[in-house]
N, CA, C, O and CB atoms as a CASP TS submission, in Angstrom:
PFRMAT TS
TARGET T0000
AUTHOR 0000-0000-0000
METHOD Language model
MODEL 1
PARENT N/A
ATOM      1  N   UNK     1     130.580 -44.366  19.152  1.00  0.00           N
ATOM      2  CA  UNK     1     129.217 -44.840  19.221  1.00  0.00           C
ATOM      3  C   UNK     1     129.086 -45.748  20.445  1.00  0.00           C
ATOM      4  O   UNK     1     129.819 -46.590  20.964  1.00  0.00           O
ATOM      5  CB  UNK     1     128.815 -45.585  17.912  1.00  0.00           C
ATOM      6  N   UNK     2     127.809 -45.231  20.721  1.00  0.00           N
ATOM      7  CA  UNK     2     128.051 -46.458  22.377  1.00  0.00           C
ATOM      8  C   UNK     2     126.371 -47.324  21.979  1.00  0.00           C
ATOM      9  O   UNK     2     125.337 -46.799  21.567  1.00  0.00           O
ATOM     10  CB  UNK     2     127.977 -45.121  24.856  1.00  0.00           C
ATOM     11  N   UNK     3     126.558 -48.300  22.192  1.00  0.00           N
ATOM     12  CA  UNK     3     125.001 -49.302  22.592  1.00  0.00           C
ATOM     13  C   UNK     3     124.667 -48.601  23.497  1.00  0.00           C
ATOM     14  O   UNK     3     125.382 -48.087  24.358  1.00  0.00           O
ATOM     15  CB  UNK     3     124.990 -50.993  23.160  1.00  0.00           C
ATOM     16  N   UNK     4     123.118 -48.510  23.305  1.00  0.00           N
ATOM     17  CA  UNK     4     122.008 -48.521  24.655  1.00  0.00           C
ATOM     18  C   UNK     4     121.194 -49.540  24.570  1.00  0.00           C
ATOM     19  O   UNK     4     120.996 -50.379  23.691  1.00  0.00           O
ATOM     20  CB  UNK     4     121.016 -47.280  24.814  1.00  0.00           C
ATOM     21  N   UNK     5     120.572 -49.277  26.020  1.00  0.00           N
ATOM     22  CA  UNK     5     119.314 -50.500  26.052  1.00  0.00           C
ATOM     23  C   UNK     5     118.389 -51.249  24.990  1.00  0.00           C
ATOM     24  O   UNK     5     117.997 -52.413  25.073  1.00  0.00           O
ATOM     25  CB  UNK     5     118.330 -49.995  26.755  1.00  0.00           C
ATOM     26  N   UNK     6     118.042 -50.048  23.662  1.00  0.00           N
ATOM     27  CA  UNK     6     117.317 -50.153  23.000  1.00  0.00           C
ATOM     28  C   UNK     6     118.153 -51.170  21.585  1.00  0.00           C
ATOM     29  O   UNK     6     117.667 -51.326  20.465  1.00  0.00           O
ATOM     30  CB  UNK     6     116.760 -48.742  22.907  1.00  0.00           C
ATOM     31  N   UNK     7     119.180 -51.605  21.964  1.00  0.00           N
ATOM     32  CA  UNK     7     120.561 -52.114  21.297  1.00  0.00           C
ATOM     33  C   UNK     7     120.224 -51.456  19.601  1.00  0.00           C
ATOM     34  O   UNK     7     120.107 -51.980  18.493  1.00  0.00           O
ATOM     35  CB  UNK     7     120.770 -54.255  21.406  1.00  0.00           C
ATOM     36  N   UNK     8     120.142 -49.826  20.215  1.00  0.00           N
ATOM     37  CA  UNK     8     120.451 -48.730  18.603  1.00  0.00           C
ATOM     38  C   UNK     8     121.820 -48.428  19.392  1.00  0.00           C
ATOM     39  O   UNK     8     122.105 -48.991  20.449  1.00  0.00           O
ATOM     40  CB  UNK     8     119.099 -46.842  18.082  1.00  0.00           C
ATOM     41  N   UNK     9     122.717 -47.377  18.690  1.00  0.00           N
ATOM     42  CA  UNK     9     123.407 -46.922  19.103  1.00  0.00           C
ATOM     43  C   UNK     9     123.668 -44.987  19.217  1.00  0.00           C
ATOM     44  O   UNK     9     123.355 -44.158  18.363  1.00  0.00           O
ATOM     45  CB  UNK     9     124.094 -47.726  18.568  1.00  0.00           C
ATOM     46  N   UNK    10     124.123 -44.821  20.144  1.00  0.00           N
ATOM     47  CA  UNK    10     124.134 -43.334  20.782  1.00  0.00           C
ATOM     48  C   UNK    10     125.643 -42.656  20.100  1.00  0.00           C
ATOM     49  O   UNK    10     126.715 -43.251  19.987  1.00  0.00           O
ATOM     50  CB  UNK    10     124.168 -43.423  22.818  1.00  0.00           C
ATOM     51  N   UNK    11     125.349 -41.323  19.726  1.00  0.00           N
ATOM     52  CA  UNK    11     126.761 -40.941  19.336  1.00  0.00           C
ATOM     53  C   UNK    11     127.438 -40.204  20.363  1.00  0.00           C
ATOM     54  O   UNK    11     126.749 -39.202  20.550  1.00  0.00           O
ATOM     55  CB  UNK    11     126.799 -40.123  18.103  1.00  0.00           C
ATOM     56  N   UNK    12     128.709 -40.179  21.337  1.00  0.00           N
ATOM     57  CA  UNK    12     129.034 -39.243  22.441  1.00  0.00           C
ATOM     58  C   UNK    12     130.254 -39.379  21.867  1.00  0.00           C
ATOM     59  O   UNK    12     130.877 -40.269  21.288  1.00  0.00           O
ATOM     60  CB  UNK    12     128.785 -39.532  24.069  1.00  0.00           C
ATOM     61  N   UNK    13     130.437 -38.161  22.212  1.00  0.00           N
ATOM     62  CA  UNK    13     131.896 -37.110  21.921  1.00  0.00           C
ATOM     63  C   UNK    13     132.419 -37.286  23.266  1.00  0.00           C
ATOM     64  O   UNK    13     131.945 -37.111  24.388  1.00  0.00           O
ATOM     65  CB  UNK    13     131.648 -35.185  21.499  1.00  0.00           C
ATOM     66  N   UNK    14     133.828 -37.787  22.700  1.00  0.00           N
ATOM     67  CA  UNK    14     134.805 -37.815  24.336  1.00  0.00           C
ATOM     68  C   UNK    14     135.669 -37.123  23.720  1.00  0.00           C
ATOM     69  O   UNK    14     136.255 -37.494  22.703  1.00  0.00           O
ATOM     70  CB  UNK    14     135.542 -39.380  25.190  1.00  0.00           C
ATOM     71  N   UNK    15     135.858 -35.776  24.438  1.00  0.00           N
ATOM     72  CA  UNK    15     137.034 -34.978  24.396  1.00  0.00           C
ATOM     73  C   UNK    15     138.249 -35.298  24.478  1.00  0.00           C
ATOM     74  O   UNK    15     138.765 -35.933  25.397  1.00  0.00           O
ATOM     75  CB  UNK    15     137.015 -34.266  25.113  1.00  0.00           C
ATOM     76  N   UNK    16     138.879 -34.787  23.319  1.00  0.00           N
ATOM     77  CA  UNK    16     140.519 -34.784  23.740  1.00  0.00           C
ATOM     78  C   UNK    16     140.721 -34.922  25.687  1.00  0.00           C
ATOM     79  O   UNK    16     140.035 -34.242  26.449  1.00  0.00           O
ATOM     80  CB  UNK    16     141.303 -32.898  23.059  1.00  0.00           C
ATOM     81  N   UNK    17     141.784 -35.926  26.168  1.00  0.00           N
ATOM     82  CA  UNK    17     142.524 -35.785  27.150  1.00  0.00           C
ATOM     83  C   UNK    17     141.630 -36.374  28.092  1.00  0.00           C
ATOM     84  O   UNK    17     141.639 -35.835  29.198  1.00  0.00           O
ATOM     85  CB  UNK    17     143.014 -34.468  27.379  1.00  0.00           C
ATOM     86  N   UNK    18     141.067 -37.081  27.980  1.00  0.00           N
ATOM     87  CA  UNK    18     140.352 -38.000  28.486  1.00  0.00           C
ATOM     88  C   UNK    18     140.669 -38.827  29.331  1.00  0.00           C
ATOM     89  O   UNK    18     141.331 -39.685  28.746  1.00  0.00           O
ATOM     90  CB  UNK    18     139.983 -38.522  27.801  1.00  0.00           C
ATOM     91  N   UNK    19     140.542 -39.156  30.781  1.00  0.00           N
ATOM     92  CA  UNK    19     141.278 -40.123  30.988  1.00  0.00           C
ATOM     93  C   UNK    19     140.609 -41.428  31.640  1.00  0.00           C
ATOM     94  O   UNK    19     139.460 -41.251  32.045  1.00  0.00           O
ATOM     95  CB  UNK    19     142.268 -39.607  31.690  1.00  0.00           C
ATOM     96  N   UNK    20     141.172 -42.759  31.808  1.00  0.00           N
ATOM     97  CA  UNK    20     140.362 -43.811  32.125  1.00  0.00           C
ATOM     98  C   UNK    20     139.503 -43.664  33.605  1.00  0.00           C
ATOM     99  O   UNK    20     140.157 -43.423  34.620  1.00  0.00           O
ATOM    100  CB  UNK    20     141.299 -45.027  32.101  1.00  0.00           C
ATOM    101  N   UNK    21     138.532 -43.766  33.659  1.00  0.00           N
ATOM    102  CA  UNK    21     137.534 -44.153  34.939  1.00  0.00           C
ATOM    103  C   UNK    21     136.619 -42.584  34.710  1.00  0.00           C
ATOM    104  O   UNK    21     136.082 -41.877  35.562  1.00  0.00           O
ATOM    105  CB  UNK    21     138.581 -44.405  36.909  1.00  0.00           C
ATOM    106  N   UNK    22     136.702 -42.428  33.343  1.00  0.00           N
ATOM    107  CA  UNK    22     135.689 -40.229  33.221  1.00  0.00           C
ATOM    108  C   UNK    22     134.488 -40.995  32.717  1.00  0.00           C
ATOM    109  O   UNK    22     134.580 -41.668  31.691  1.00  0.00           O
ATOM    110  CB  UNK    22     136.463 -38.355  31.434  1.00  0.00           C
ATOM    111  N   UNK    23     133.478 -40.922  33.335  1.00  0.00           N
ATOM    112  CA  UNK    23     132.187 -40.990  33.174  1.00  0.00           C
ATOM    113  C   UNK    23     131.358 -40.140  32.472  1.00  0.00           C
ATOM    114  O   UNK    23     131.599 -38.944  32.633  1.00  0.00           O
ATOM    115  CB  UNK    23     131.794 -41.037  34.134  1.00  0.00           C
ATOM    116  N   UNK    24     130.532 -40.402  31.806  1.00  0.00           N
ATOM    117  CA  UNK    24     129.598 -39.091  30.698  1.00  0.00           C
ATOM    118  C   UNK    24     128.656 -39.593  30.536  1.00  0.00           C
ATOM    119  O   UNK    24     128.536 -40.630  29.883  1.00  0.00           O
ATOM    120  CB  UNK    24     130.026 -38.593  29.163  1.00  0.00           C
ATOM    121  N   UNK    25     127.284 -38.671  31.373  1.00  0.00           N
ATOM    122  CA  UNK    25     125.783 -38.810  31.156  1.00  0.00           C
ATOM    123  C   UNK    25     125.087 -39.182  29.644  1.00  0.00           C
ATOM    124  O   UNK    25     125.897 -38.997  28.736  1.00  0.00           O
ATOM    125  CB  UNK    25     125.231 -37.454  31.582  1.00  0.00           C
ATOM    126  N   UNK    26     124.133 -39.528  29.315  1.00  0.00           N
ATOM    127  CA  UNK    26     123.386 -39.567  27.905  1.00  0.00           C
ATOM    128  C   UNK    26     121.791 -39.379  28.566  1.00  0.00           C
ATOM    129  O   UNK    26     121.253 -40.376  29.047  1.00  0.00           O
ATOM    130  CB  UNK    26     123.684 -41.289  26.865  1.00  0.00           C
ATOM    131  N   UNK    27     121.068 -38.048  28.565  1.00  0.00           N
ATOM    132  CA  UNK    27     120.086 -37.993  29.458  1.00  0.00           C
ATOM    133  C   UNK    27     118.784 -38.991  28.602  1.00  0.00           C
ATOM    134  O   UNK    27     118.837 -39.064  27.374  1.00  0.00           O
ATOM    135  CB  UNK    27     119.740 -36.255  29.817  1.00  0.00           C
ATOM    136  N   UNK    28     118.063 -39.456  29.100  1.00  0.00           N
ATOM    137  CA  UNK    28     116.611 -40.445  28.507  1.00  0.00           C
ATOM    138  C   UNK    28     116.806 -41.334  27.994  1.00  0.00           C
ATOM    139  O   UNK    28     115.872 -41.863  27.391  1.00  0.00           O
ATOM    140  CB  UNK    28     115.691 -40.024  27.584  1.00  0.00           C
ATOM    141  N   UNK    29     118.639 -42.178  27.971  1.00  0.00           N
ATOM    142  CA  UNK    29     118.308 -43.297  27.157  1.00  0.00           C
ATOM    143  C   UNK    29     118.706 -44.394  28.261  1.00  0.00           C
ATOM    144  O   UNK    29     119.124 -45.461  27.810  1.00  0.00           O
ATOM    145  CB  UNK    29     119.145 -43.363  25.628  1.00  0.00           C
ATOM    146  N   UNK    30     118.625 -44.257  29.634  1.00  0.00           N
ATOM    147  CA  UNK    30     118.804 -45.320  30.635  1.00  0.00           C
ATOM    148  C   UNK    30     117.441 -46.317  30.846  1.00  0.00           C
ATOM    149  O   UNK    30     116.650 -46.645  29.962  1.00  0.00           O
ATOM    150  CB  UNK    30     119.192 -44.568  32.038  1.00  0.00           C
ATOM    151  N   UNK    31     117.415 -46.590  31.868  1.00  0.00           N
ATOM    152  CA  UNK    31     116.107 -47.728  32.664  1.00  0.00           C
ATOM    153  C   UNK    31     115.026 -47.150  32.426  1.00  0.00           C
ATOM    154  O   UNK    31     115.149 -45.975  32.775  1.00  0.00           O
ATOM    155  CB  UNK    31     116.060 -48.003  34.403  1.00  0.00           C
ATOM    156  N   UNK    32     113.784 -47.394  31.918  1.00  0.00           N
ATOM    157  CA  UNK    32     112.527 -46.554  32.362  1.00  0.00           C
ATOM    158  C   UNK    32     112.262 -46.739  34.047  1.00  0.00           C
ATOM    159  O   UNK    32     112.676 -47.687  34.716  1.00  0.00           O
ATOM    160  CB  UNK    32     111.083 -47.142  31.438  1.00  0.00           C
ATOM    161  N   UNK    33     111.631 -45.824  34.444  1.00  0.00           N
ATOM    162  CA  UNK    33     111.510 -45.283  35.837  1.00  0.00           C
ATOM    163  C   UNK    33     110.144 -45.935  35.612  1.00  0.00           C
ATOM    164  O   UNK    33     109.469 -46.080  34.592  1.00  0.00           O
ATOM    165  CB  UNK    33     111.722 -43.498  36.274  1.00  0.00           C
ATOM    166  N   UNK    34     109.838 -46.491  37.661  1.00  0.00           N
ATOM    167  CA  UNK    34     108.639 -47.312  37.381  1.00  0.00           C
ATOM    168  C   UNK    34     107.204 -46.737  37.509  1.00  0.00           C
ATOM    169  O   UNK    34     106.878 -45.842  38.288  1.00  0.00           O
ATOM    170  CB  UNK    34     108.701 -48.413  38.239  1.00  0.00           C
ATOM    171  N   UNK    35     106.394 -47.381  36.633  1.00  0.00           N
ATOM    172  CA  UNK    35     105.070 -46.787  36.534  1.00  0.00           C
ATOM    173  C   UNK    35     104.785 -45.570  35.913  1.00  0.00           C
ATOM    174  O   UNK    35     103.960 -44.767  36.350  1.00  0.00           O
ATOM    175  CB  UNK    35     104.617 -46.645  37.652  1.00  0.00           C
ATOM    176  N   UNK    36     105.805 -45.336  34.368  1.00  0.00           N
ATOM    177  CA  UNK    36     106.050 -44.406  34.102  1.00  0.00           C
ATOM    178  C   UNK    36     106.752 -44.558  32.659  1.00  0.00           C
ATOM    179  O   UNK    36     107.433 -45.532  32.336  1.00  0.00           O
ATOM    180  CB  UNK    36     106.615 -43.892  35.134  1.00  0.00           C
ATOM    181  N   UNK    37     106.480 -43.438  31.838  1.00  0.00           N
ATOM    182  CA  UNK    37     107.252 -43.567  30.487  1.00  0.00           C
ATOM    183  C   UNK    37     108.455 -43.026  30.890  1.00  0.00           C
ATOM    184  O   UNK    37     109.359 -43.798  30.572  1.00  0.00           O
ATOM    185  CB  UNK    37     106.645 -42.806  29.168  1.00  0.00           C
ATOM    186  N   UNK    38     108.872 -42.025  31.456  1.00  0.00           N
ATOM    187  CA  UNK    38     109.924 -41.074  31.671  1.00  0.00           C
ATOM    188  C   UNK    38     111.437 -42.427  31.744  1.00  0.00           C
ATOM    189  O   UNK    38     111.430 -43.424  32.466  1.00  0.00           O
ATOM    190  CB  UNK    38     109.494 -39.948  33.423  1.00  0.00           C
ATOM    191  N   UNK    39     112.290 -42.119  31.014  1.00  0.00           N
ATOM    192  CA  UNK    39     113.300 -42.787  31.067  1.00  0.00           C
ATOM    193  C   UNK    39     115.071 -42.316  32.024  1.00  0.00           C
ATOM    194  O   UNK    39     115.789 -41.397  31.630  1.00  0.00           O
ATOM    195  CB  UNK    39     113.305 -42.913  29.612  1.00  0.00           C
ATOM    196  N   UNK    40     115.343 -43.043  33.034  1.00  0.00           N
ATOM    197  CA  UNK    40     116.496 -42.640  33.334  1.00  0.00           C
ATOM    198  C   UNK    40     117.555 -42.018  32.372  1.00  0.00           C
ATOM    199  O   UNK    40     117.131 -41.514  31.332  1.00  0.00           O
ATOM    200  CB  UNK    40     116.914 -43.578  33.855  1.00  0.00           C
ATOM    201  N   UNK    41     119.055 -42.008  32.657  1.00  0.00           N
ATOM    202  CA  UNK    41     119.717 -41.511  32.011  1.00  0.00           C
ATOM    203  C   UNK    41     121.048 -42.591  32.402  1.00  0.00           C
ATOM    204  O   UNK    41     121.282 -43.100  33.498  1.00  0.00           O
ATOM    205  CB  UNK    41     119.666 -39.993  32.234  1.00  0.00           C
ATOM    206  N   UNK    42     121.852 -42.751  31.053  1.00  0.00           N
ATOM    207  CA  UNK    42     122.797 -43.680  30.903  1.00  0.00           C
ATOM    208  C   UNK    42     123.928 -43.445  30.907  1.00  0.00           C
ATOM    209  O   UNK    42     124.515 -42.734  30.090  1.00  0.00           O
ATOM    210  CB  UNK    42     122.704 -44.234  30.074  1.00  0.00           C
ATOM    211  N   UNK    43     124.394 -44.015  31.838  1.00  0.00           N
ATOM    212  CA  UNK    43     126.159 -43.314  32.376  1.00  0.00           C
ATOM    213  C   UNK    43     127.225 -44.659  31.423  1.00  0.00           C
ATOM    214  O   UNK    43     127.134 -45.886  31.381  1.00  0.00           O
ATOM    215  CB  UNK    43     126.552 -43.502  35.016  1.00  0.00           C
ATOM    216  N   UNK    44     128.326 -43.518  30.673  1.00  0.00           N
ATOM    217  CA  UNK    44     129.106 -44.525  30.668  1.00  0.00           C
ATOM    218  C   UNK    44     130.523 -44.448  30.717  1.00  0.00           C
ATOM    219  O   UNK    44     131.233 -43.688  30.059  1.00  0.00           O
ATOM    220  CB  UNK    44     128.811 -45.113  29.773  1.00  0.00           C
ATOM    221  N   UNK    45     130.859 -45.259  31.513  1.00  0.00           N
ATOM    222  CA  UNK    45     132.674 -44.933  31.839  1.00  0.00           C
ATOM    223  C   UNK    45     133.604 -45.159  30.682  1.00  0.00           C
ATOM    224  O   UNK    45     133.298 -46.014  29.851  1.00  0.00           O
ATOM    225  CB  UNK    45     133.379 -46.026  33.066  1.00  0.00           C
ATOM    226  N   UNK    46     134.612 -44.533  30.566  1.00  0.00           N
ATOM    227  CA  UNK    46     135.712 -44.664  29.505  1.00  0.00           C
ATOM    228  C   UNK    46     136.565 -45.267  29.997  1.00  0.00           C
ATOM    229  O   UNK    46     137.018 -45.007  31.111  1.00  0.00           O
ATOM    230  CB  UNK    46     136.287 -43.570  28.957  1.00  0.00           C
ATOM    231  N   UNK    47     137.061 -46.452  29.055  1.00  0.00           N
ATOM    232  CA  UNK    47     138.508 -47.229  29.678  1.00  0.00           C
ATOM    233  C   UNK    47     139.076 -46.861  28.504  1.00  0.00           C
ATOM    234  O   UNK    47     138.539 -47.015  27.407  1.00  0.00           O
ATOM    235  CB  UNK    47     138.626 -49.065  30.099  1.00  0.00           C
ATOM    236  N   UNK    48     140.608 -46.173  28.778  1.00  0.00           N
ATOM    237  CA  UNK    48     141.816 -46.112  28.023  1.00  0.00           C
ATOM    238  C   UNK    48     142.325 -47.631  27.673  1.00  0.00           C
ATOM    239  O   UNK    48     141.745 -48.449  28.388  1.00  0.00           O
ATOM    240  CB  UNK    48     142.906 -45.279  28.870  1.00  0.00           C
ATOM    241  N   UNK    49     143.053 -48.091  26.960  1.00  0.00           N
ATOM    242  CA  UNK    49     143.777 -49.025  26.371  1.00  0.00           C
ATOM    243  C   UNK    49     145.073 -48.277  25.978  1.00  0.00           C
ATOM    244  O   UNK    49     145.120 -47.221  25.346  1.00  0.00           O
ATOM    245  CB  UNK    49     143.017 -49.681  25.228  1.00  0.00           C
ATOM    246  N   UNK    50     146.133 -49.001  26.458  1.00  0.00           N
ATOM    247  CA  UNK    50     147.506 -48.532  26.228  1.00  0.00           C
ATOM    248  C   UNK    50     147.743 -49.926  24.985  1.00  0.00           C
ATOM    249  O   UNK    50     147.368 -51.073  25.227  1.00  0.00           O
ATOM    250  CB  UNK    50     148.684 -48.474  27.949  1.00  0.00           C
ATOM    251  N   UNK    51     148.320 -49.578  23.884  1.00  0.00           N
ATOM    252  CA  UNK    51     148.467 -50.275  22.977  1.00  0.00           C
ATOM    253  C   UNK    51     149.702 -51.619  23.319  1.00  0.00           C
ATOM    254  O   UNK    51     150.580 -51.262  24.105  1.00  0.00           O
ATOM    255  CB  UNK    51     148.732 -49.263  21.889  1.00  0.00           C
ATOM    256  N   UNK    52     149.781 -52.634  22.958  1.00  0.00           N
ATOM    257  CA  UNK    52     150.795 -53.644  23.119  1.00  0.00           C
ATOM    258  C   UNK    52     151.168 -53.877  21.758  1.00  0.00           C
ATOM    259  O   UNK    52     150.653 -53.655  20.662  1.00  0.00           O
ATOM    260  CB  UNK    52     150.346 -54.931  23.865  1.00  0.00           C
ATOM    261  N   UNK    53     152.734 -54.641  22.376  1.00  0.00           N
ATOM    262  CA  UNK    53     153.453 -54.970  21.124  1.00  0.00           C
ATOM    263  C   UNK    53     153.360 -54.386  19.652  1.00  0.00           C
ATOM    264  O   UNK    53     153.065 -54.655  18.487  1.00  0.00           O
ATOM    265  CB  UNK    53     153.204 -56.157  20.983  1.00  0.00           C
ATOM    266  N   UNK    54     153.914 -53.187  20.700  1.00  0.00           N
ATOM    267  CA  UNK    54     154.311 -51.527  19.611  1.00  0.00           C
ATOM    268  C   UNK    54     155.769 -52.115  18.530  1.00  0.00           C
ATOM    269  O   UNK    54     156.292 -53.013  19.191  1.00  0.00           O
ATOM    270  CB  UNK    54     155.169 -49.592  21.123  1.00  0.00           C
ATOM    271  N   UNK    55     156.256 -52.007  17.702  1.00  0.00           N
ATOM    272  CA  UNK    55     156.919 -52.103  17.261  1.00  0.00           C
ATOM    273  C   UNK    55     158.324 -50.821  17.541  1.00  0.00           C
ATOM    274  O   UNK    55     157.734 -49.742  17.603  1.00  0.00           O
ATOM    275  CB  UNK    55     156.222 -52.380  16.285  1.00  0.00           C
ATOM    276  N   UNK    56     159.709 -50.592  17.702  1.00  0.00           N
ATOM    277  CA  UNK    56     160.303 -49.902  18.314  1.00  0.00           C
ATOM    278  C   UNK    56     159.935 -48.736  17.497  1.00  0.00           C
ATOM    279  O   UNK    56     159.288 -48.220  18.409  1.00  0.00           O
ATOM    280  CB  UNK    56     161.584 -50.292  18.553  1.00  0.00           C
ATOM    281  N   UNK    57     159.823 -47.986  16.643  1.00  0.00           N
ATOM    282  CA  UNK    57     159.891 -47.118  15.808  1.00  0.00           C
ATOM    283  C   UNK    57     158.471 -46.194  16.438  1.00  0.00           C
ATOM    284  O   UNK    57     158.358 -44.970  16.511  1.00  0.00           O
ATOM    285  CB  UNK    57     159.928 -47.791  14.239  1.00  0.00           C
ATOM    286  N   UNK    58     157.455 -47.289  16.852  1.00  0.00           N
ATOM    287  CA  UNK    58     156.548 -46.513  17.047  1.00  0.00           C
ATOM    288  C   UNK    58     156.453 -45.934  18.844  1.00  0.00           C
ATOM    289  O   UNK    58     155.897 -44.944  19.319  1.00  0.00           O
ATOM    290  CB  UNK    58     155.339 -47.323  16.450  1.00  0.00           C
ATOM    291  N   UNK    59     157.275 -47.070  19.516  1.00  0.00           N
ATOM    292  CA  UNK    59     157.855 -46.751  20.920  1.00  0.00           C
ATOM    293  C   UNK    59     158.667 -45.215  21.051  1.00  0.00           C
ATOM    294  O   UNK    59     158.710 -44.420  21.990  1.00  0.00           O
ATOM    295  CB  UNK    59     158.977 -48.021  21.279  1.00  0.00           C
ATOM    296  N   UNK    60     159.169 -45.184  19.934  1.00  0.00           N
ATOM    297  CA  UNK    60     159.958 -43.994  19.707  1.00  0.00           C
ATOM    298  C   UNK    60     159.078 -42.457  20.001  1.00  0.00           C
ATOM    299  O   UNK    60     159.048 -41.483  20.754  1.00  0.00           O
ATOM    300  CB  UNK    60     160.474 -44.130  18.103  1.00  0.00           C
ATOM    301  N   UNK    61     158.479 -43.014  18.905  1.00  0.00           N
ATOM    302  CA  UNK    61     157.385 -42.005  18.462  1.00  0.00           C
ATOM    303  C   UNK    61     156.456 -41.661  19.918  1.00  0.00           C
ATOM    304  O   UNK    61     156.146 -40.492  20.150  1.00  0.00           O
ATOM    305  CB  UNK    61     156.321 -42.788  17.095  1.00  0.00           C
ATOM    306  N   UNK    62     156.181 -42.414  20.556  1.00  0.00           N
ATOM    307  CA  UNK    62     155.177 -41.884  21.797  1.00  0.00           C
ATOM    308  C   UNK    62     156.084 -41.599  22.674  1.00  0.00           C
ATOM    309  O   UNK    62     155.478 -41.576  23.745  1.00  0.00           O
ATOM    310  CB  UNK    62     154.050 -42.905  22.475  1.00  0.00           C
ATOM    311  N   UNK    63     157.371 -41.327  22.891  1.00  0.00           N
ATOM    312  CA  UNK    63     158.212 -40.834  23.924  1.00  0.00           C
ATOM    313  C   UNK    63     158.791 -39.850  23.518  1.00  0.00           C
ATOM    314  O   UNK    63     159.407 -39.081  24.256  1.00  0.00           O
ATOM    315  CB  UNK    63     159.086 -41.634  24.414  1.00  0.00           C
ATOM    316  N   UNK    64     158.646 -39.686  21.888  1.00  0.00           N
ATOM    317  CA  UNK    64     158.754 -38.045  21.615  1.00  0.00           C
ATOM    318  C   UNK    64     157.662 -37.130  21.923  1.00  0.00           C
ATOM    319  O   UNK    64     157.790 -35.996  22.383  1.00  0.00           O
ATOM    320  CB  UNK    64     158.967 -37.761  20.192  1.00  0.00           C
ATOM    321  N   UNK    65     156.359 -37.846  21.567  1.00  0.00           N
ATOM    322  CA  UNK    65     155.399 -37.420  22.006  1.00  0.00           C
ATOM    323  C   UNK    65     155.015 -36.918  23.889  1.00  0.00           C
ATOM    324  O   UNK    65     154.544 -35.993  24.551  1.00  0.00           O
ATOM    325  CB  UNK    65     154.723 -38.404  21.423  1.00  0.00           C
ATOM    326  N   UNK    66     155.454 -37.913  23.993  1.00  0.00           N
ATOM    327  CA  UNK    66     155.661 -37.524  25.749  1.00  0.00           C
ATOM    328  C   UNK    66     156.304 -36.491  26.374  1.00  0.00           C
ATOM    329  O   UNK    66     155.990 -35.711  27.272  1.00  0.00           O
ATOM    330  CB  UNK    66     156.346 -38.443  26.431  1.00  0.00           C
ATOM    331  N   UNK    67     157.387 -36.682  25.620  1.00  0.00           N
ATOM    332  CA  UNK    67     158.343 -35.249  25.529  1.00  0.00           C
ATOM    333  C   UNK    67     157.615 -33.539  25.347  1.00  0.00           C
ATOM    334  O   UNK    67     157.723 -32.519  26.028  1.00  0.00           O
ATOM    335  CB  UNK    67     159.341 -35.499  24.015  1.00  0.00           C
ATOM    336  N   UNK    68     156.814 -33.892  23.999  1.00  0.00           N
ATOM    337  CA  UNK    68     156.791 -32.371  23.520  1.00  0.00           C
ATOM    338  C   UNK    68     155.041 -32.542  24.500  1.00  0.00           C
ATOM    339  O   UNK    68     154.743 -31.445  24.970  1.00  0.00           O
ATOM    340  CB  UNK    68     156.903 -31.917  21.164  1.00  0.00           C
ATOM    341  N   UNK    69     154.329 -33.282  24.719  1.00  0.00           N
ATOM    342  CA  UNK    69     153.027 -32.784  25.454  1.00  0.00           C
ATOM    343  C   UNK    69     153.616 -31.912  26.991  1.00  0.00           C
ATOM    344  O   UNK    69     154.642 -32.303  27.548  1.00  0.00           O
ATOM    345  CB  UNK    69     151.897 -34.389  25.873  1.00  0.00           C
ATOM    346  N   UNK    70     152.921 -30.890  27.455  1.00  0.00           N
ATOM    347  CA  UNK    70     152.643 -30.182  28.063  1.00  0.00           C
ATOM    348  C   UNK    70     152.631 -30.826  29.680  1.00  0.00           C
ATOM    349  O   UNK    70     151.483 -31.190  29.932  1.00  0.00           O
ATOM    350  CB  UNK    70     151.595 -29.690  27.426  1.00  0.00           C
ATOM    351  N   UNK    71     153.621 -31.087  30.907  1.00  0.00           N
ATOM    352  CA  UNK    71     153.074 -32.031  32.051  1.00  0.00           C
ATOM    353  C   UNK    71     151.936 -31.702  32.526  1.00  0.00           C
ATOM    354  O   UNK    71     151.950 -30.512  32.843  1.00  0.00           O
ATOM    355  CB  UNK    71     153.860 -32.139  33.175  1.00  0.00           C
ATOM    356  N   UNK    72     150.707 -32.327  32.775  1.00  0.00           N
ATOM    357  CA  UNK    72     150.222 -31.728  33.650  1.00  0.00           C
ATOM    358  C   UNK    72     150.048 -32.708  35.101  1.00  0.00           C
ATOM    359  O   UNK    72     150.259 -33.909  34.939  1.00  0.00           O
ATOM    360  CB  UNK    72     149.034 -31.178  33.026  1.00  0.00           C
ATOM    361  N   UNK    73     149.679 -32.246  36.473  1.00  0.00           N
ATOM    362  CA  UNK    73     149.353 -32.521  37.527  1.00  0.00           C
ATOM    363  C   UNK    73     148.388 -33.916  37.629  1.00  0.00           C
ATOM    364  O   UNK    73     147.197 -34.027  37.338  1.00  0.00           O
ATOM    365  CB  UNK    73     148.849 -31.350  37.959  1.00  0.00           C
ATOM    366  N   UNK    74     149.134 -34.727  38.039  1.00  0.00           N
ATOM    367  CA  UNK    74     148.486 -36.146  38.276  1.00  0.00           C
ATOM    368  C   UNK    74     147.823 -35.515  39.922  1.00  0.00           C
ATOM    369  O   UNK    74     148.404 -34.880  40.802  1.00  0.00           O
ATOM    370  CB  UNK    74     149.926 -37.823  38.308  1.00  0.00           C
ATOM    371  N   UNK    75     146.343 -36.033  39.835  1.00  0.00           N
ATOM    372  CA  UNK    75     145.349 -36.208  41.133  1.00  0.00           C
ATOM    373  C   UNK    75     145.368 -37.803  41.282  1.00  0.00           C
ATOM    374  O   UNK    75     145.411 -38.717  40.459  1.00  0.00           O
ATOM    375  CB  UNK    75     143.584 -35.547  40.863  1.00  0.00           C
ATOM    376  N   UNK    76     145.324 -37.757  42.463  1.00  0.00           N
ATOM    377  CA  UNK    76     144.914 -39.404  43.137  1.00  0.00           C
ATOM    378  C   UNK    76     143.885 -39.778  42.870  1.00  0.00           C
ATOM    379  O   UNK    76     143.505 -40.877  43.272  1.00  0.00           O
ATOM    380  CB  UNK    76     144.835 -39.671  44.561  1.00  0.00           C
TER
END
């Protein structure tokens, strides 16, 4: 759920594999445009959070995980 302007909240689906700085439109719920009802559209960026003070068991667990996911190609 994300806040908008109208401080209701918007429901957006972030896909599996997502990664931090992916931006995703919400069309008509941005700025109203001036002299005008017509409403912009509201961008909002995704920040990942890498979890802290994992306990070892669960350190485990995401480097098996690391293991069996698929590599793919890091872009700059």
């Amino acid at each position: 759920m994300v806040p908008t302007l109208e401080r209701e909240e918007e429901k957006l689906s972030i896909p599996a594999g997502t990664q931090t700085g992916s931006t995703f439109r919400i069309k008509g719920r941005g700025i109203s445009k001036r002299g005008g009802p017509a409403r912009g559209d509201l961008y909002v960026t995704v920040r990942v959070e890498i979890p802290r003070g994992i306990d070892a068991r669960t350190q485990e667990l995401f480097r098996e995980l690391g293991r069996l996911l698929p590599r793919q190609e890091v872009r700059p």
